[in-house]
C-alpha positions, -999 to +999 in steps of 0.1 A: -256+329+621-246+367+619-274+393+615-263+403+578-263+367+570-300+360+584-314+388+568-305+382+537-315+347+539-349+356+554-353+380+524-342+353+499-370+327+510-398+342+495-383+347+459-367+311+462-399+295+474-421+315+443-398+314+413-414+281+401-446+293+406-443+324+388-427+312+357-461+285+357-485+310+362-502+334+342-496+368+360-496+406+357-468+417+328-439+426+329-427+438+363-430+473+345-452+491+366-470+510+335-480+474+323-494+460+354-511+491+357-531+481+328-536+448+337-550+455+376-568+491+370-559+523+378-539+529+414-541+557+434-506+582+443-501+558+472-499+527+454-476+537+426-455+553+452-457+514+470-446+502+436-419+526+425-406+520+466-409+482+461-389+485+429-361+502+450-362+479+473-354+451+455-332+470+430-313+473+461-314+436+473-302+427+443-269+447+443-263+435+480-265+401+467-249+399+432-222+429+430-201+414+455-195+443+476-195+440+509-207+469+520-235+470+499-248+439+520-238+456+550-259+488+538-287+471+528-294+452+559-289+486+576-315+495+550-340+471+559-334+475+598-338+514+603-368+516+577-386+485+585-419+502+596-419+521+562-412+481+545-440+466+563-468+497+553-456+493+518-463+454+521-494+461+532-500+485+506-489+458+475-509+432+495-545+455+493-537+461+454-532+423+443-557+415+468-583+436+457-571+431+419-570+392+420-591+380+454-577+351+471-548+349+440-539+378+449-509+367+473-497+346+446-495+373+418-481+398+443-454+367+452-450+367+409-446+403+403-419+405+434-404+375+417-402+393+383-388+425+399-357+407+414-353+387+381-351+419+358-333+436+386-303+409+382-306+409+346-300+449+349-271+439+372-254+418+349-264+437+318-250+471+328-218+481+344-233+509+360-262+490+382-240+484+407-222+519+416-256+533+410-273+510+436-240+524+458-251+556+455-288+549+461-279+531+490-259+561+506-285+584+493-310+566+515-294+555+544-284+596+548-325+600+556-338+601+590-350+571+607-388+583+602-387+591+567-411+577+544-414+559+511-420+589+496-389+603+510-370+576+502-377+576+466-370+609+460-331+606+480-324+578+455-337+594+425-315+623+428-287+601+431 
């Protein structure tokens, strides 16, 4: 199987695997980060920032996967290669917040609240004709960082764009 293929597959599998679950379970709000911030306490400047950079992350997905561009996939898996290090200390990040929020349910409502933020993300993409050249541009924006740049960095490239 090609690399672009297996990656997004390997992405796929947790929001496949979850989606029934979520919908069943009582969970955090609406993926909108100012609502789950009610509903799991107050975060510190680290964990928003994990939340705002999960957000783009799978704002990002979701236009490789449903605008039908194929350089968006291509970008995305680039994405996800060069900045893996930053992916996996912002997993770890969303994993300490549900897990100190919600014990030993706390890899289920973070698997919910993922779940939800690729759902509203491909409502947004059907919904509005600009998602998808604005996930372009956020995906340029990004990929135009060094290979060390951070979450925080990251945000603010596709913010400005």
């Amino acid at each position: 199987m090609p690399l672009k293929v297996t990656i997004a597959a390997v992405l796929l599998l947790p929001f496949l695997g979850t989606a029934a679950t979520a919908a069943q379970s009582p969970g955090p709000g609406p993926a909108s980060t100012g609502i789950l911030v009610t509903t799991i306490g107050t975060l510190s400047a680290k964990e928003k920032e994990a939340m705002a950079f999960r957000r783009l992350q799978t704002e990002l997905m979701v236009a490789a996967l449903s605008c039908g561009r194929h350089e968006y996939r291509s970008k995305y898996n680039t994405f996800v290669l060069r900045y893996r290090p930053a992916l996996r200390r912002n997993g770890r990040t969303l994993h300490a917040i549900f897990k100190r929020n919600f014990g030993n349910g706390g890899k289920r409502r973070l698997e919910g609240y993922v779940t939800r933020l690729a759902n509203e993300a491909s409502v947004r993409s059907m919904q509005r004709s600009e998602f998808c050249a604005a996930a372009g541009r956020k995906l340029d924006a990004v990929l135009a960082a060094s290979r060390s740049a951070t979450a925080r960095g990251l945000l603010r490239r596709a913010q400005n764009h």
